[in-house]
C-alpha positions as CSV (number, residue, x, y, z in Angstrom):
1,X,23.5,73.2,122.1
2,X,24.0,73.8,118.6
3,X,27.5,73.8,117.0
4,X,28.3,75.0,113.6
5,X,31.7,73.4,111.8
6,X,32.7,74.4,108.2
7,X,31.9,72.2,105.4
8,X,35.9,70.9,105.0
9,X,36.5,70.2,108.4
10,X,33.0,68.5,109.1
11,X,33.9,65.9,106.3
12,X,36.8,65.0,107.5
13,X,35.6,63.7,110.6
14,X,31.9,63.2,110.0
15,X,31.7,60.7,112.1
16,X,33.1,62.2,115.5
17,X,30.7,65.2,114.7
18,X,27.5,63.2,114.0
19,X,28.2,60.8,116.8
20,X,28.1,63.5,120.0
21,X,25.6,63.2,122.2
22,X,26.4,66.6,124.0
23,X,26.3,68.7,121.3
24,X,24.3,69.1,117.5
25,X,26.8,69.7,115.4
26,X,26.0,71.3,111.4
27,X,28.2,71.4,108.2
28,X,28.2,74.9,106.9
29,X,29.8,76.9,104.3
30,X,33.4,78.5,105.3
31,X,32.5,81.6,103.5
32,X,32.3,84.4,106.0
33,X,29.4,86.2,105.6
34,X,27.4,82.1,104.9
35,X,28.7,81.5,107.8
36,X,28.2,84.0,110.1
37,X,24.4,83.6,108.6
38,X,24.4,80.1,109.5
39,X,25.2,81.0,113.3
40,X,22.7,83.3,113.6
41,X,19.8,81.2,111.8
42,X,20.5,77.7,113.9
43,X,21.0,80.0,117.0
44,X,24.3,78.2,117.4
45,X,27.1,79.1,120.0
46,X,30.2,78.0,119.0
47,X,31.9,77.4,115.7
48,X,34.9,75.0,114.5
49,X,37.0,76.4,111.6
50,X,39.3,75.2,109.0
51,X,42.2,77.5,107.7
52,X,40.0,80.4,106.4
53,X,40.9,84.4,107.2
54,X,37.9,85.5,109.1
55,X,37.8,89.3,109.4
56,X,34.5,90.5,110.7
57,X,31.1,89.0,110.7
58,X,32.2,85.6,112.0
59,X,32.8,88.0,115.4
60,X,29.8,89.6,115.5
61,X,27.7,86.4,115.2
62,X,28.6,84.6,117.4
63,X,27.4,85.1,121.4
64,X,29.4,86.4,124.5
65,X,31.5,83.6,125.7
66,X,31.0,81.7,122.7
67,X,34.1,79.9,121.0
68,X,35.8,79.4,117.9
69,X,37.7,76.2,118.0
70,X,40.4,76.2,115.0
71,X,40.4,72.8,113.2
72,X,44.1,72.5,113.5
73,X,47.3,74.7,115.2
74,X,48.0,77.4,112.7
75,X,45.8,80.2,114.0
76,X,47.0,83.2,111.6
77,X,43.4,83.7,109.8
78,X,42.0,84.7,113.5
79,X,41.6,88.0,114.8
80,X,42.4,87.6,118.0
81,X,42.0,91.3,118.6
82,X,38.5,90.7,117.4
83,X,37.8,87.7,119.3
84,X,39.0,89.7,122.3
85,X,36.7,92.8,121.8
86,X,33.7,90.4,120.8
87,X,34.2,88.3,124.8
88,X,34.5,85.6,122.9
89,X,37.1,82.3,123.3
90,X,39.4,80.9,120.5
91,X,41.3,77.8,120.7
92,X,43.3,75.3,119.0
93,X,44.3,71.6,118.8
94,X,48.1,71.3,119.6
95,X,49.5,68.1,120.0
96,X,47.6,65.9,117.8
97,X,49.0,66.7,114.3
98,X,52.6,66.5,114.5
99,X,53.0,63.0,113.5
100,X,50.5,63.6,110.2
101,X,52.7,67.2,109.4
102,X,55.6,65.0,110.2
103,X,55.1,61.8,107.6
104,X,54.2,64.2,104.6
105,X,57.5,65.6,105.1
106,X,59.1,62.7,105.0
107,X,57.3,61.2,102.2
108,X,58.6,64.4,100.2
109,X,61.9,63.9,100.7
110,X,61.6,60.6,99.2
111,X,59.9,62.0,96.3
112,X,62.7,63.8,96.0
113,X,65.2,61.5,96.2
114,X,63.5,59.4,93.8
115,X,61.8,60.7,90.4
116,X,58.5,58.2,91.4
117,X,56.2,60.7,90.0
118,X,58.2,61.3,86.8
119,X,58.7,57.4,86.0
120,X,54.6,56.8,86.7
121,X,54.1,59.6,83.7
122,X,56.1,57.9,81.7
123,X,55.1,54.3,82.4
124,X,51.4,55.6,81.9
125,X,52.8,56.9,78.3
126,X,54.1,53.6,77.6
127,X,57.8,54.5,77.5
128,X,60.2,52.5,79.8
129,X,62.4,55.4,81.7
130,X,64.1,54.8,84.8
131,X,65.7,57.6,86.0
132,X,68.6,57.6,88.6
133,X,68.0,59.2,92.4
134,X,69.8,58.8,95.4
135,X,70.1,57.5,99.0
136,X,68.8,59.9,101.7
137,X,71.2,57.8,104.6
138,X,73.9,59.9,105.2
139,X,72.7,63.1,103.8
140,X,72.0,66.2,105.6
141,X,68.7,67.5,106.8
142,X,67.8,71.1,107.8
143,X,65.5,71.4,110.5
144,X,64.2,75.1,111.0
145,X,61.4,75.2,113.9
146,X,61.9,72.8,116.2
147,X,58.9,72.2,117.8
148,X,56.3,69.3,117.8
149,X,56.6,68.4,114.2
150,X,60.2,69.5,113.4
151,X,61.2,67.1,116.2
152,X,59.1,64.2,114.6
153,X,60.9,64.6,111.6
154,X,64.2,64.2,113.4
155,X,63.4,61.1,115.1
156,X,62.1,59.3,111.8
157,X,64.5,60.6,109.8
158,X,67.7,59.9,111.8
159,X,66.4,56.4,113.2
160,X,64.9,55.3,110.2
161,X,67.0,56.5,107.5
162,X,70.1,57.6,108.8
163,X,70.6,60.8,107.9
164,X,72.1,64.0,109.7
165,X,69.9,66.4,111.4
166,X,70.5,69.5,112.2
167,X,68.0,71.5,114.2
168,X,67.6,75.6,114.2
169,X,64.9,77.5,116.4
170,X,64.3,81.0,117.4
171,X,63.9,79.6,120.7
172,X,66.6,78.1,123.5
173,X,66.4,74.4,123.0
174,X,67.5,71.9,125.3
175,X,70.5,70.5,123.3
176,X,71.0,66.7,124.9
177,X,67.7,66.1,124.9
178,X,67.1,67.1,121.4
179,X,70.3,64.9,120.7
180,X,69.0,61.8,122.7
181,X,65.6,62.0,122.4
182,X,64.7,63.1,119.3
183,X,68.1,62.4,117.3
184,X,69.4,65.5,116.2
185,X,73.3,65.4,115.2
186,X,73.9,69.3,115.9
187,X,71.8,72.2,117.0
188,X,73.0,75.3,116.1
189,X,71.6,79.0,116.9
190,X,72.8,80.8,113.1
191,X,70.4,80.3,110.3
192,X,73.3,79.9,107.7
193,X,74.8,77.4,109.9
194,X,71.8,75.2,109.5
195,X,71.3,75.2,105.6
196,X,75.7,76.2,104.4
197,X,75.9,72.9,103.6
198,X,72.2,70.6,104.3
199,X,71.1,68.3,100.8
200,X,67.5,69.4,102.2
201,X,65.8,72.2,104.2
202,X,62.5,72.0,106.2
203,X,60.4,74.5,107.8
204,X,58.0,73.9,110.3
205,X,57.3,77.5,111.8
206,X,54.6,79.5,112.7
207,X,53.2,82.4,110.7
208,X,53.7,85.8,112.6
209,X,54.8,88.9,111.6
210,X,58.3,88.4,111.8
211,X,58.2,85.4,110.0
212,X,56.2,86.8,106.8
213,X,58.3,86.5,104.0
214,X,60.9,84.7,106.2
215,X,62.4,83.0,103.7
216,X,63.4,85.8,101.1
217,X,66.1,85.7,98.0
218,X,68.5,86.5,100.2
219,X,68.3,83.1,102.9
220,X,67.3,80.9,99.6
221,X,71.0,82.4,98.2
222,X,72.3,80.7,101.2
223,X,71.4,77.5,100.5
224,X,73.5,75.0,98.5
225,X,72.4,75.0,94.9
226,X,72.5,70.9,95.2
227,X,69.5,71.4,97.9
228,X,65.7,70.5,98.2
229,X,63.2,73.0,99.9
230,X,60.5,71.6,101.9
231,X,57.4,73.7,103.3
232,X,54.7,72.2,105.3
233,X,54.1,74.8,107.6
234,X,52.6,78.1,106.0
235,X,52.7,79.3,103.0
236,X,53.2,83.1,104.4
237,X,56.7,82.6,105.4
238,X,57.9,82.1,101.9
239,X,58.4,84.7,99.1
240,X,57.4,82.7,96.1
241,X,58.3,85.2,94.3
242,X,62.0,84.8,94.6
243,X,61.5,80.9,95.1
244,X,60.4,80.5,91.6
245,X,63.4,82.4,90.6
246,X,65.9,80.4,92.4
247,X,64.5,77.2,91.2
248,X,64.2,78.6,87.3
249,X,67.7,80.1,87.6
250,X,69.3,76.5,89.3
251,X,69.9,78.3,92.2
252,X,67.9,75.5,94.1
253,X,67.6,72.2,93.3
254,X,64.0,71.7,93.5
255,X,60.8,72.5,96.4
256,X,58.3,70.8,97.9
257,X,55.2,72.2,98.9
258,X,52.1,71.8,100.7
259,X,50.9,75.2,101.7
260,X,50.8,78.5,99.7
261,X,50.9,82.3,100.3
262,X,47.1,82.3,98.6
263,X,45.1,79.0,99.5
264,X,43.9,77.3,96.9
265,X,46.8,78.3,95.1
266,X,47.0,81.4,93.0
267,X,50.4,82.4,91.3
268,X,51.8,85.6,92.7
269,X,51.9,86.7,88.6
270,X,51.2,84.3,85.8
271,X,54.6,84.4,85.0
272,X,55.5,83.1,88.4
273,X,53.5,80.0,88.5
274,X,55.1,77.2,90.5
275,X,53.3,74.9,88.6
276,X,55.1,75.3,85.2
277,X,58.1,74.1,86.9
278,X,59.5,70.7,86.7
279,X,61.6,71.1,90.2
280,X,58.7,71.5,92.5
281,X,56.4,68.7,93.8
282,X,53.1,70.5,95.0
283,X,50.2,69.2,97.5
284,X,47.0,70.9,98.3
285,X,47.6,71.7,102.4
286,X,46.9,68.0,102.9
287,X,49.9,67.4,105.5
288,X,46.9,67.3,108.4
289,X,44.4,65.6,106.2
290,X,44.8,61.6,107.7
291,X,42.0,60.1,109.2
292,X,43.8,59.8,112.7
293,X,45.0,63.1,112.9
294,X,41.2,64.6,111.4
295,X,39.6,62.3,114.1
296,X,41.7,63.7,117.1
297,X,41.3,67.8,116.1
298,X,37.9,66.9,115.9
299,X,38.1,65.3,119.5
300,X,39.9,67.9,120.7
301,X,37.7,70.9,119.3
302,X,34.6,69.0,121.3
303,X,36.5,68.9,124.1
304,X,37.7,72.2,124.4
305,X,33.7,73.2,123.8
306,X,33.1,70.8,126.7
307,X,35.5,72.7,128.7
308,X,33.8,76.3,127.8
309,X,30.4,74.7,129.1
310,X,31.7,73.5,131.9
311,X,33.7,76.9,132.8
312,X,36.8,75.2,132.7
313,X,38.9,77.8,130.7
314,X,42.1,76.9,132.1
315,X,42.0,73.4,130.7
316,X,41.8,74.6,127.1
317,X,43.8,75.1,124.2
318,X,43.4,79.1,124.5
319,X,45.5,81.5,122.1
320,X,42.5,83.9,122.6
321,X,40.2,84.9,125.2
322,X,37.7,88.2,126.6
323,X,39.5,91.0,127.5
């Protein structure tokens, strides 16, 4: 059975794809149409996808009952209306990121805290600069999507560095177990009541409709002017527009990024270009891109293929199936 899996993802877990024995799988390009063309020359059932917006031909290519396994959770650049209408399978690999996701965010808010990257550009200039941060323990952390990863972040951040979390999600939450278990100081159910008064915000949402443009002028005008922004969800759910204005105007303190509205990054205008400014620390979506966490979506798109084989639909990670 042959298996296509786009260029990106194949690399970064060459291994686990070469080294099936149930499956061939081949590295193609993640460009629609190439890829679509790819599925129908090597006859090939199922395909495993990276972050890409796939609007048509991938669809038609592939075979009733085929699958597209997404190379991660985020599942926004999948027509799921399509994959419906084409009897095809789409699914996902929950689970096995959240501690990757989870330790970028945390290494950003020590970047934050401490100017490392600004005294390496000067030490590399030859000039001897320290420059004064701060302590994260005791300071307040923002928590806004508290699932998988926004929990990890809790429990590191509150064991290992003392600080105060404070946890906001659409969704009911069990309160003493996100106390005991994952070390949240508060949860509250008001948006402003998570960031009035947090030294940093982080989101870790999903990108649906409502959540486009979630965070507009008017939330970033609630947060403390002394705060850091951290995004390593999806770029969608921020206007970057009225980011880059907050963080030119002092509004905001500063932002750190790992995922953009247009990916690889492209300014929303030229004058809006969140890399001219000092205040933002800026990551290609790398906050999956560990060898553990690229072995185990690898795993776990196999597995769910294994599953489709085997008719065993109710054991996989479905956000889309034939009508």
């Amino acid at each position: 059975m042959n298996v296509v899996v786009t260029e990106p993802e194949y690399k970064k877990a060459e291994q686990v794809f070469q080294s099936t024995t149930e499956m061939s799988c081949f590295p193609v390009p993640q460009e629609e149409e190439l890829l679509a063309e790819s599925i129908v020359r090597l006859e090939a059932k199922h395909a495993i996808v990276g972050t890409r917006s796939y609007t048509g031909a991938l669809y038609d290519a592939l075979p009733e009952g085929g699958v597209i396994a997404r190379f991660g959770v985020a599942h926004d650049g999948i027509n799921k209306i399509k994959v419906r209408e084409a009897q095809l399978y789409c699914t996902n690999t929950p689970g096995v990121l959240s501690n990757s996701v989870a330790e970028l965010t945390i290494c950003f808010l020590l970047m934050a805290a401490r100017p490392v990257l600004n005294m390496t550009n000067c030490m590399k200039q030859g000039q001897w600069s320290p420059q004064i941060g701060f302590e994260l323990s005791g300071k307040k952390l923002a928590v806004i999507g508290c699932g998988a990863i926004g929990k990890r972040v809790s429990q590191i951040a509150s064991s290992g560095f003392h600080m105060k979390t404070i946890g906001y999600d659409i969704c009911e939450l069990d309160v003493e177990q996100m106390k005991h278990e994952y070390g949240f100081d508060l949860i509250v159910t008001e948006f402003t009541d998570a960031v009035s008064d947090a030294d940093f915000i982080t989101f870790h949402i999903s990108l649906t409709e409502s959540t486009q443009r979630y965070v507009d002028a008017e939330k970033l005008n609630w947060m403390p002017k002394h705060a850091w922004l951290i995004n390593t969800s999806r770029g969608g759910i921020l206007d970057e527009k009225a980011l880059f204005t907050a963080l030119k105007s002092g509004t905001l303190a500063g932002a750190a990024l790992d995922v953009f509205d247009k990916e690889p990054y492209v300014p929303i205008t030229p004058e809006f270009d969140l890399r001219t400014l000092e205040n933002v620390i800026l990551t290609p979506h790398t906050g999956t891109t560990t060898i553990e966490a690229s072995r185990r979506m690898a795993e776990r798109c196999l597995l769910n293929l294994r599953y489709a084989e085997n008719g065993e639909f109710g054991k996989m990670d479905l956000i889309a199936r034939p009508e």
